[in-house]
C-alpha positions in Angstrom: 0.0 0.0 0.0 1.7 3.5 -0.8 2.1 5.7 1.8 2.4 9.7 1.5 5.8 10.9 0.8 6.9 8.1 -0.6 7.3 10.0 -4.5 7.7 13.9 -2.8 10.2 16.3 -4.1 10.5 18.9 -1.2 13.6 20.4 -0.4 16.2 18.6 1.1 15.8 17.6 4.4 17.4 15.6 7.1 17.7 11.5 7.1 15.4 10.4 9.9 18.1 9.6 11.6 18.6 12.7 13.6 15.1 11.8 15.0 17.1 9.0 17.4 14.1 6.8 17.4 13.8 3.6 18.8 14.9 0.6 16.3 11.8 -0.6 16.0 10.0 2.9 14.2 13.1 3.3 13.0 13.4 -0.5 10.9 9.2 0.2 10.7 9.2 3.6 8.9 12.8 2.4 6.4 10.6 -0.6 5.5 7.9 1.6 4.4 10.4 4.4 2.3 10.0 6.8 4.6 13.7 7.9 5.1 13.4 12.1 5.1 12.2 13.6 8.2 9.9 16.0 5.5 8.2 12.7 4.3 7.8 12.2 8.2 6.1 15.9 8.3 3.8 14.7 5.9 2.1 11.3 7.3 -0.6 11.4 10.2 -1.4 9.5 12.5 -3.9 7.4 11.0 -0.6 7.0 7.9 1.8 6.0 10.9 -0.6 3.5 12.4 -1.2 2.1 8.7 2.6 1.3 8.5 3.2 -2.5 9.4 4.7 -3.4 12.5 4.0 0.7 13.6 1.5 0.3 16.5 0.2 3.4 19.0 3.5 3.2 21.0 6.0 3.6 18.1 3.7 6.6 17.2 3.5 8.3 20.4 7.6 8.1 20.0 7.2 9.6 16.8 5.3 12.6 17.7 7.4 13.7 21.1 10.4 13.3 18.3 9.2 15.2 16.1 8.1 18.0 18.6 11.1 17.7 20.2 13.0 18.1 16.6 11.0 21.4 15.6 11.5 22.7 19.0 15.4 22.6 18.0 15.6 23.4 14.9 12.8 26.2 13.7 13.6 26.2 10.2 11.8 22.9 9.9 8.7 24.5 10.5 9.1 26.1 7.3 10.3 23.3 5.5 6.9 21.1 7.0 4.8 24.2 5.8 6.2 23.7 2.6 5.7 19.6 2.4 1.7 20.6 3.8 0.8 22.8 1.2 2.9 20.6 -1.6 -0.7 18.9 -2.3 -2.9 22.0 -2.6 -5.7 19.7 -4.1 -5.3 16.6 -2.2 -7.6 17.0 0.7 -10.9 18.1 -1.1 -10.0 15.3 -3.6 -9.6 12.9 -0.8 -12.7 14.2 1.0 -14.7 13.9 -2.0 -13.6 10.4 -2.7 -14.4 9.2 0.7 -17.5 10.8 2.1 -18.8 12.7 -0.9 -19.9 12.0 -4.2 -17.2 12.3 -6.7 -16.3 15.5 -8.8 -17.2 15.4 -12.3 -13.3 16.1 -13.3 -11.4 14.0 -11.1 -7.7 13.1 -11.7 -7.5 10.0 -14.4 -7.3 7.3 -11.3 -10.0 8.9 -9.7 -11.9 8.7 -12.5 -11.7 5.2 -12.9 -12.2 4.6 -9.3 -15.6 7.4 -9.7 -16.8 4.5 -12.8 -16.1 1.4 -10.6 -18.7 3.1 -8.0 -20.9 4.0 -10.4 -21.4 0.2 -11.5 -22.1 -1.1 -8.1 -24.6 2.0 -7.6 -22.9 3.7 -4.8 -21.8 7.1 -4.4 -18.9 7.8 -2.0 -15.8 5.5 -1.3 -17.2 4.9 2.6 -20.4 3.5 1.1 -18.3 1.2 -1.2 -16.5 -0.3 1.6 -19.4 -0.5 3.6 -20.7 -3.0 0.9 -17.7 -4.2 0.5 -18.3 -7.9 1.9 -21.4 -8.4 -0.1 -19.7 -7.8 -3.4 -18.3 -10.0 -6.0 -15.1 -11.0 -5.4 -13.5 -9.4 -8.7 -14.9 -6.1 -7.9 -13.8 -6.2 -4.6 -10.5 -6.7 -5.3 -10.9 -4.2 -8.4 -12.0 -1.1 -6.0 -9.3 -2.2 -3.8 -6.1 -2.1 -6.4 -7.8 2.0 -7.6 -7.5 2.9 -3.8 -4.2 1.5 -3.3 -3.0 3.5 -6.8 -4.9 6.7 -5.1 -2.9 6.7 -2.2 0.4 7.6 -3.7 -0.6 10.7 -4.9 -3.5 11.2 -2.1 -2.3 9.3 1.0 -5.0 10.5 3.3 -7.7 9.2 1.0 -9.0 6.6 3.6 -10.0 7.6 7.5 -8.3 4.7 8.6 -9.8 2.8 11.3 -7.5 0.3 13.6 -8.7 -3.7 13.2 -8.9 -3.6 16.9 -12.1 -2.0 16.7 -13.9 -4.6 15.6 -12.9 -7.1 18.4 -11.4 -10.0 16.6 -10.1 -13.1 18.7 -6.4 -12.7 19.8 -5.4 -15.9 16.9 -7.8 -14.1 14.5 -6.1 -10.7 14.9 -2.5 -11.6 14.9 -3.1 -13.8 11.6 -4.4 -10.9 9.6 -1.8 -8.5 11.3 1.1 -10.8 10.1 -0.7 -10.7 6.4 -0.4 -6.8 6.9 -3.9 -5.8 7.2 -4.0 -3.6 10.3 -7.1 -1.9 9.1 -10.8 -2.2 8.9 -10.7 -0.2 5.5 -8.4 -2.9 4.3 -9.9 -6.2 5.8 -13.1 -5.0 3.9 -11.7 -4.8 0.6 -9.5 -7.9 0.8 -11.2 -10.4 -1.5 -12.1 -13.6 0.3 -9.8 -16.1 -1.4 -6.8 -14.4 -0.5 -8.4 -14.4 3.0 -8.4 -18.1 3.1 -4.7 -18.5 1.7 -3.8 -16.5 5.3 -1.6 -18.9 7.5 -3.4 -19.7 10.5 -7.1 -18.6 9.2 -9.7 -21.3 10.0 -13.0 -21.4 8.3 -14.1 -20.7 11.7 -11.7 -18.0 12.1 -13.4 -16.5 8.1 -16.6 -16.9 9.8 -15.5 -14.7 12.8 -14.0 -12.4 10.6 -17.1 -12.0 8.2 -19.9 -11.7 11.2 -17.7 -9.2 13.2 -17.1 -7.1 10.2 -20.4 -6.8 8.6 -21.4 -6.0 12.7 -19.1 -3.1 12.8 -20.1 -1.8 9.0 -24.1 -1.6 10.0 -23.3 2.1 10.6 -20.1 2.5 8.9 -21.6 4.6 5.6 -24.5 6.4 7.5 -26.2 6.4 10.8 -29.3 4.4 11.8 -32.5 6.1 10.3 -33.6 7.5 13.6 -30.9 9.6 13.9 -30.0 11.0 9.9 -32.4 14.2 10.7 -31.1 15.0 14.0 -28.3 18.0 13.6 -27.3 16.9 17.2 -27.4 14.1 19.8 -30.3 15.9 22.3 -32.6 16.7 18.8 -32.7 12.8 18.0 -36.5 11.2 17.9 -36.6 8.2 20.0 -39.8 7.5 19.6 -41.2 4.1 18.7 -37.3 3.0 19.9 -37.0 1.3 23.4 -33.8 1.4 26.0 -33.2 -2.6 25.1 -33.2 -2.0 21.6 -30.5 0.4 21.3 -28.2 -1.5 24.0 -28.5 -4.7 22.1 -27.6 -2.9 19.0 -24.8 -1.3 20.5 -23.2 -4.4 22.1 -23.0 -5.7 18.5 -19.3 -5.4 18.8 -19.0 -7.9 21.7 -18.7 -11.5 22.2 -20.6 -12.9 24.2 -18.6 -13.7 27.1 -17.7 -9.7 27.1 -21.3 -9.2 27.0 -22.2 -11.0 30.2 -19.5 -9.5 31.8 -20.7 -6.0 31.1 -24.4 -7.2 32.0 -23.4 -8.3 35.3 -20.8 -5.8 36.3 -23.1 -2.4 35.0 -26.4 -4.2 36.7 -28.1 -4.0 33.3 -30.3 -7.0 34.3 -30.8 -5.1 38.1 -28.2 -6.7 40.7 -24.6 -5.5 40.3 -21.9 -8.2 40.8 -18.5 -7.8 42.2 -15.6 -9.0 40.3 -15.4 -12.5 42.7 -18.9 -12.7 42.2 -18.3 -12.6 38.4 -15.4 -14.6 38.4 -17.0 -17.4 40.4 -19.5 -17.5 37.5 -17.2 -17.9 34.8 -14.5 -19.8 36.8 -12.1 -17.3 36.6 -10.0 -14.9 39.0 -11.2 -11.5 39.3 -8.3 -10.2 37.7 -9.1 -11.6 34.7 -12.9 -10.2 35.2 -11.0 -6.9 35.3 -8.9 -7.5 31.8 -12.8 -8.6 29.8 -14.3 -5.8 31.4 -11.8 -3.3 30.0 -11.5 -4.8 26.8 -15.6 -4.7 26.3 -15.6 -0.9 27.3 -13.2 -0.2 24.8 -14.6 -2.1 22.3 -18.1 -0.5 22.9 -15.9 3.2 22.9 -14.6 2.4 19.8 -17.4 1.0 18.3 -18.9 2.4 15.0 -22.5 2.2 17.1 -21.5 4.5 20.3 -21.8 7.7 18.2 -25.0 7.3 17.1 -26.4 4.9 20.4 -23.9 6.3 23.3 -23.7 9.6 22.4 -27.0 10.5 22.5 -28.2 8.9 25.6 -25.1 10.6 27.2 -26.4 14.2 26.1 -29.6 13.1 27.9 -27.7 12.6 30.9 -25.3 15.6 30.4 -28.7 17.7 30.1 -30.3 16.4 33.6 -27.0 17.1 35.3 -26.8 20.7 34.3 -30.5 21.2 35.2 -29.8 19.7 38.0 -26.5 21.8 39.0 -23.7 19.7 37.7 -24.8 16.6 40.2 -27.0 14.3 40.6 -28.1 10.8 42.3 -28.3 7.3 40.0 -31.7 7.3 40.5 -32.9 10.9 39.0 -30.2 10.2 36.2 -32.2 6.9 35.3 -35.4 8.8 35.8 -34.2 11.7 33.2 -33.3 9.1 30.9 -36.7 7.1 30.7 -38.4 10.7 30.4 -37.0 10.7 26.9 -36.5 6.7 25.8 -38.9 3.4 27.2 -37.5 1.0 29.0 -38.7 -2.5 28.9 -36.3 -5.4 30.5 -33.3 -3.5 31.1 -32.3 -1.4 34.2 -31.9 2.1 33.2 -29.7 2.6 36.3 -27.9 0.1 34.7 -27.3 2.1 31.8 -26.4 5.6 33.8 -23.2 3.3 35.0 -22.4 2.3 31.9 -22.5 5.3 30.1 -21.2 7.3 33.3 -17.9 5.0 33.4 -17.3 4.9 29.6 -17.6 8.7 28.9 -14.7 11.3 30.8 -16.9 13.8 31.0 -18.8 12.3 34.4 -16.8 10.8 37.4 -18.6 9.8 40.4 -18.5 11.6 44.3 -16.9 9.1 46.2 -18.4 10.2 49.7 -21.7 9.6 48.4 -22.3 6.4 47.1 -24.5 6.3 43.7 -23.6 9.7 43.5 -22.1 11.3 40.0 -21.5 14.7 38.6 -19.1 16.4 35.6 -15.7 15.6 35.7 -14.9 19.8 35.4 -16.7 20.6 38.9 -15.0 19.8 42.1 -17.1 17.0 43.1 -14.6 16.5 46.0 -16.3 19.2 47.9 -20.0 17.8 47.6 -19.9 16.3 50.8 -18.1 19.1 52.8 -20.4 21.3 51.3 -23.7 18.8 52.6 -21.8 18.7 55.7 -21.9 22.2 56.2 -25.8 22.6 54.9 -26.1 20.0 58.0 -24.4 22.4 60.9 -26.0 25.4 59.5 -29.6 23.9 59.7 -28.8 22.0 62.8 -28.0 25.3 64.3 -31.1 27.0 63.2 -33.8 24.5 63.9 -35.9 25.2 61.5 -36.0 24.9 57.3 -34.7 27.8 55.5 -35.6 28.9 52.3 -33.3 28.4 49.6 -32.1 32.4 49.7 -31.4 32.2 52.9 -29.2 29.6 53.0 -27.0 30.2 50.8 -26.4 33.5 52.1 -25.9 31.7 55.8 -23.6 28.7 53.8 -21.4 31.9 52.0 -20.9 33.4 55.2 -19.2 30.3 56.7 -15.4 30.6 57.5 -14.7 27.5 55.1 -16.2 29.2 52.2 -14.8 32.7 53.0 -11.1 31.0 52.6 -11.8 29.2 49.6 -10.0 31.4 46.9 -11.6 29.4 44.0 -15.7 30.5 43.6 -18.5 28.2 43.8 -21.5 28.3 42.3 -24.9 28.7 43.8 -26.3 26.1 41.2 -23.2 23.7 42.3 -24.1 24.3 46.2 -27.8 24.0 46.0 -26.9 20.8 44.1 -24.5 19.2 46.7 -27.3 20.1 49.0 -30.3 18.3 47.5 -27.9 15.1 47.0 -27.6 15.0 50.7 -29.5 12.6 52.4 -30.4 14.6 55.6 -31.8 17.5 53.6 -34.9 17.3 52.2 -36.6 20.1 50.2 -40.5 21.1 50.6 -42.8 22.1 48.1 -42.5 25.5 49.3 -38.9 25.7 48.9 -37.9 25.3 52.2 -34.8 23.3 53.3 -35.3 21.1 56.0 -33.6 18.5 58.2 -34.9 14.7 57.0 -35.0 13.6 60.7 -37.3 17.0 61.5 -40.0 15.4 58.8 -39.2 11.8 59.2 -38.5 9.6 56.5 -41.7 8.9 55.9 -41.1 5.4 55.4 -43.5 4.3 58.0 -46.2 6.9 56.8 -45.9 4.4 53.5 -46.0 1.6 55.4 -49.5 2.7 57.6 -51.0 4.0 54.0 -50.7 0.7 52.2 -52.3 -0.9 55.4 -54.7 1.5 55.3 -55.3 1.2 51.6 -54.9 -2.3 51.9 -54.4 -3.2 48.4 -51.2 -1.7 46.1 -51.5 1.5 44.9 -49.8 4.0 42.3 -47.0 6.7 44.5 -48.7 9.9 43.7 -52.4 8.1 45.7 -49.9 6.9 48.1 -48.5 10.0 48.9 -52.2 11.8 49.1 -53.1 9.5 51.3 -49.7 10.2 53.7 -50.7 13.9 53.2 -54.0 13.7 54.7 -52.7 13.3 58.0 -49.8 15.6 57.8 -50.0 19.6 58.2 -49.4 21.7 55.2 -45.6 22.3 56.1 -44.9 18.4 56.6 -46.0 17.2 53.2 -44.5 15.2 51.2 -44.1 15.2 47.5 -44.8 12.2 45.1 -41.2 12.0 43.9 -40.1 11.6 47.6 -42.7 8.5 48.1 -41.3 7.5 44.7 -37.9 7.4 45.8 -38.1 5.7 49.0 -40.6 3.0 47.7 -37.2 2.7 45.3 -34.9 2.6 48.2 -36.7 -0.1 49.7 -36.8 -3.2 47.8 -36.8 -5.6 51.3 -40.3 -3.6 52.3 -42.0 -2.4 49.6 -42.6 -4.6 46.4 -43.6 -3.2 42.6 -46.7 -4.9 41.5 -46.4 -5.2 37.4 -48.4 -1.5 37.0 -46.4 1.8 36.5 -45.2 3.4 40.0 -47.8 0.9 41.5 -46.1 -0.7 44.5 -47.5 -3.2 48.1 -45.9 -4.4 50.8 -43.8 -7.7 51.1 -45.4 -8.4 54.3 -48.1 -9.1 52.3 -46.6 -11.7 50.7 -46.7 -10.3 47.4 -43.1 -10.7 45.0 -41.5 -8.5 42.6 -44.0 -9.1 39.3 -43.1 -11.3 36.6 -42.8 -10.2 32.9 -45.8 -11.3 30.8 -43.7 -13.9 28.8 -42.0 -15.4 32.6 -45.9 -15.5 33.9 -47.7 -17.3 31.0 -44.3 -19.5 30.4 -44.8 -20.3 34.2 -48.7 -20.9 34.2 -48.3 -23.4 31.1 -45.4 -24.9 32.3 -47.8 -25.8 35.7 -50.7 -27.0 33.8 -49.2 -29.6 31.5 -51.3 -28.5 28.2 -52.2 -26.1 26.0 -55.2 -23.5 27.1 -57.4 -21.2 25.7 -57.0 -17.1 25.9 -59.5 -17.4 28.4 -58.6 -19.9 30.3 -54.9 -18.1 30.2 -56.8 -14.5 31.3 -58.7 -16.5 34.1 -55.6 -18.2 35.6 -52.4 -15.5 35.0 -53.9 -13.4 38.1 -52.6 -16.4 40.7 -49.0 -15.7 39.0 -49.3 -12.0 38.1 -52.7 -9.9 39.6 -52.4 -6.9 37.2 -52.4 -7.3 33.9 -53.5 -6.0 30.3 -55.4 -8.4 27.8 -54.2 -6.4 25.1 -51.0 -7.4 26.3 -51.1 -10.4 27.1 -52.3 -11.3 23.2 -49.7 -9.3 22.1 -47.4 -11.5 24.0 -49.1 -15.2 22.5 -48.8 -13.8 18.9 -45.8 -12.4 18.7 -43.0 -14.0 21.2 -41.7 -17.3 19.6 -41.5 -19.0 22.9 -45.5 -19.3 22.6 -47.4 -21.0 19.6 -50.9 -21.9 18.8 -53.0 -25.5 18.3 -55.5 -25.7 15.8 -58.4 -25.4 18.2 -57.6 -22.6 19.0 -55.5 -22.8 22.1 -51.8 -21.7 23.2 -48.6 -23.8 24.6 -45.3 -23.5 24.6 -43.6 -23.6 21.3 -41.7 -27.0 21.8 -45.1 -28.6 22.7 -46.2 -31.1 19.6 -49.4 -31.5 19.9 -49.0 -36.0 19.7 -47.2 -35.3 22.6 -49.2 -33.3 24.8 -48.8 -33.8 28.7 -51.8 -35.4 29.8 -54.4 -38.1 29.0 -57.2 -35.7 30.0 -56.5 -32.7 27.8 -56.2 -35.3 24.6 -59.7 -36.9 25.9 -61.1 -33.6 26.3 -60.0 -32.1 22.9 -60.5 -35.4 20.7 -64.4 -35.0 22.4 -64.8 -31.5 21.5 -65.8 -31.4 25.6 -63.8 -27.7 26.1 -65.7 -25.0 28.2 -64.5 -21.5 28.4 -64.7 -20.4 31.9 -64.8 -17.0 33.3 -62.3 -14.8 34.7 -63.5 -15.4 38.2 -62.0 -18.3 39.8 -64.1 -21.2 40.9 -64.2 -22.4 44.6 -62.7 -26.3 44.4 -64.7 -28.6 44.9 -65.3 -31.3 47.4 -63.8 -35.1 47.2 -67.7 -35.9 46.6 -68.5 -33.5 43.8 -65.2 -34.1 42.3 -66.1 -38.0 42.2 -69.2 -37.2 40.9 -67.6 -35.0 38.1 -65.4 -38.2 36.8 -68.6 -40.4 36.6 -70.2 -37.7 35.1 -67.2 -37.6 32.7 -67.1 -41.0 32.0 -70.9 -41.3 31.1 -70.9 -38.7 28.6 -67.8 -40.4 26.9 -69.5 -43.6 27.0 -72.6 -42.1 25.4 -70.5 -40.2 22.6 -68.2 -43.3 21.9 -71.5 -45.4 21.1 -73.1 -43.0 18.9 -70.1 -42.6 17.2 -70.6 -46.2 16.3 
């Protein structure tokens, strides 16, 4: 592949030599012609990292040398000037080629390039390459020999992306690195027969290579349809998209071990595991937990999905935080973020960690646990600053409206000294993260031990109530027996019935929650309840039978949903009389003598949704004679 500088006639320059690099860039960059330090000059980063054998190390040497260089001898900046503006047309040529449609008077091996596009109908270099492994063999390797005659004269023709980004195996990788393709660019227009002639490439290894790569070039030439109006990340339209959806797609770039890893660590499926936890999963030490997880978060960084997936979910949570005063809790974070985008199965809180740990601009407040805020505040302080909020309220003994105490909190010695300003937004938001402040709906700032923690308010409501109810009729009926001042607000029941998963249990309906001591568990999904409920009877039933039994497994439910969930989730499947099972029922195979009896006789009732009191050991022998005598009858007039 020709590389930049290889055919320049600058002025003379030095022998790389003077550079003193290491004798590894320095054997690297000889091998690839590059022997002037102007040629040098000319190559970026993406050129270096193109060079075999060159990897991010070798090119961080490169750079310090080469600043190091100019800093010593200035007249090179002139000479590097010079090699820069050596290709006055190379860049828009380049940038047309790539991400544009072609000019209509390109160069003559543009041109023929510009007519090898046109054949396979696309219009832009990125778009051919997306295509690349779907298209005959002969053009493949055709576009492939025009780029690699383009890049002598235009070496920055291709945005080169490292191989590593689509997460090859370790044997996979260092095969196709010893062939010389270090690139995703170049992988996709290798032709697949001189794939398999690769030393040490299995057919499962081309497999690999073929699933991973058309995974990484989903988005490679454009961006998902959802997000091709948007002109930025917080203007996207997520509606009709879903929280699972988009994490799915985005984790397209991870095996599946990596996956699991980042499932469990992030909470995405609600419990967090530690790293012994993890490793005692996978039978591994939690070091080597430690080494997946990093790799998946910088494969899902460097993934071609986190600009279009990541990045906007991020803005949603970069917006909340600076509403919120540059900090916030997990929970309010998670809230913001299903404001915007439905969440089905996964754990948005989940999702706030993952997105918090993989972006710089967020770092978490150490004193306070599930606490996080932007990396440019100084979230060290949040906690003297609550600390301080404390004293001065403890001092006063009664709330304080906001005004007035932030004028009491900047006439504290500790502030006074501090020769770098705060904020008010930044106080007032270490403030409201603190646990023993609450705020009123009048705006005054109160002690939480002054208007309890309403936790067994909750607790003597649901009694009262005696049935589950939704957090805003919950909170009414706390507020019924509270004075005006002592109120508390909806989100605050919200949060603590949150906080709380060992007293107070959600019930399947949106903010609906009960009490455990009711004996009442966390609900099942629709799919877990009917899967359960058909698993117990043995045999297929009808919808109604389904509707008038799935209350003993879940109590609140939708019918529309629950059809929605028979006809379109693969694990159900219906029977030609009209009943559902599971879908690896067959239905010569069906669990019990009775339901066969009872569909081969047409004898099928429809009961109601009320359940039926069970009946006696009399009536129930009564029943089977019954039964028996009206088979008896049947079977002889079928004779």
């Amino acid at each position: 592949m020709g590389l930049p500088g290889n055919n320049s006639h600058q002025q003379p320059s030095s022998g790389i030599e003077v550079l003193n690099l290491s004798a590894r860039a320095y054997t690297c960059l000889k091998r690839a012609g590059i022997h002037k330090v102007d040629q040098l000059l000319a190559l970026s980063d993406a050129d270096l990292l193109s060079i075999r054998g060159l990897g991010r190390l070798s090119l961080a040497e490169i750079r310090q040398k080469i600043t190091t260089y100019l800093a010593q001898h200035p007249e090179a900046t002139t000479q590097k000037q010079n090699v820069e503006t050596s290709y006055p047309a190379s860049s828009q040529v380049e940038a047309d080629a790539f991400t544009a449609p072609l000019s209509d008077s390109p160069p003559d091996p543009l041109a023929r390039l510009k007519d090898l596009l046109r054949k396979i109908g696309c219009e832009t270099l990125r778009e051919a390459i997306a295509l690349a492994p779907s298209l005959d063999q002969d053009v493949r390797a055709e576009i492939r020999k025009q780029v690699y005659a383009l890049l002598d004269q235009h070496p920055t023709l291709i945005e080169w992306t490292p191989i590593e980004a689509i997460g090859l195996s370790i044997r996979t990788y260092n095969a196709l690195k010893r062939h010389g393709i270090w690139t995703v660019e170049q992988l996709a227009l290798t032709p697949e027969q001189e794939i398999r002639k690769i030393y040490f490439i299995s057919a499962k290894s081309r497999s690999e290579i073929l699933e991973k790569l058309r995974a990484y070039l989903i988005t490679y030439a454009s961006p998902p349809h959802w997000l091709q109006a948007a002109e930025s990340p917080v203007e996207i339209d997520l509606s009709g998209m879903t929280l699972d959806n988009l994490i799915e797609e985005w984790f397209l770039s991870l095996e599946k071990r990596h996956c699991q890893v980042i499932y469990w660590r992030y909470g995405l499926g609600g419990n967090v595991l530690t790293l012994e936890e993890i490793g005692a999963q996978l039978g591994v030490s939690r070091e080597r937990v430690r080494q997946i997880e990093r790799k998946a978060v910088n494969r899902l960084r460097s993934s071609p999905q986190y600009h279009y997936i990541a990045q906007p979910l991020v803005e949603i949570i970069r917006r909340a935080l600076l509403e919120a005063g540059g900090v916030g809790t997990e929970i309010q974070l998670a809230e913001a973020l299903v404001e915007v985008i439905k969440a089905d199965k996964i754990d948005p809180r989940g999702v706030v960690r993952l997105l918090i740990a993989i972006h710089s601009d967020f770092a978490p407040i150490r004193a306070l646990r599930g606490t996080w805020g932007l990396a440019q505040l100084p979230l060290h302080l949040c906690a003297e600053i609550g600390r301080i909020a404390v004293e001065i309220l403890e001092a006063e003994y009664a709330p304080l409206p906001k005004e007035e105490l932030l004028a009491r909190f900047k006439a504290t010695p500790w502030y006074q000294e501090r020769t770098n300003p705060i904020s008010d937004a930044f106080i007032l938001a270490c403030i409201n993260i603190n646990e023993k402040i609450v705020c009123s709906d009048m705006g005054l700032y109160g002690l939480e031990i002054w208007s309890r923690r309403y936790q067994d308010d909750i607790i003597v409501a649901l009694r009262q109530l005696g049935r589950p109810a939704h957090y805003s009729e919950i909170a009414e009926a706390i507020n019924a027996a509270l004075p005006k001042e002592q109120q508390v607000t909806p989100r605050t029941v919200h949060i603590r019935l949150m906080q709380n998963p060992d007293l107070f249990v959600w019930v399947g309906r949106r903010g609906t929650y009960g009490l455990r001591e009711w004996g009442l568990d966390k609900a099942l999904s629709y799919e877990e309840a009917i899967a359960q409920l058909l698993e117990q009877v043995g045999y297929p039933l009808t919808f109604q039978e389904i509707l008038a039994r799935l209350p003993a497994l879940r109590p609140y439910y939708d019918e529309s949903s629950v059809a929605i969930v028979l006809g379109t989730n693969n694990r159900f499947r219906s029977f030609w009389d009209g009943t559902y099972g599971l879908a690896e029922w067959q239905e010569d195979k069906l669990a019990t003598e009775e339901y066969r009896l009872r569909r081969v006789l047409g004898d099928v009732e429809h009961p109601s949704s009320a359940h039926k009191p069970k009946p006696t050991l009399e009536e129930a022998i009564e029943g089977v004679d019954d039964f028996i005598y009206q088979s008896r009858r049947r079977m002889e007039s079928g004779q």
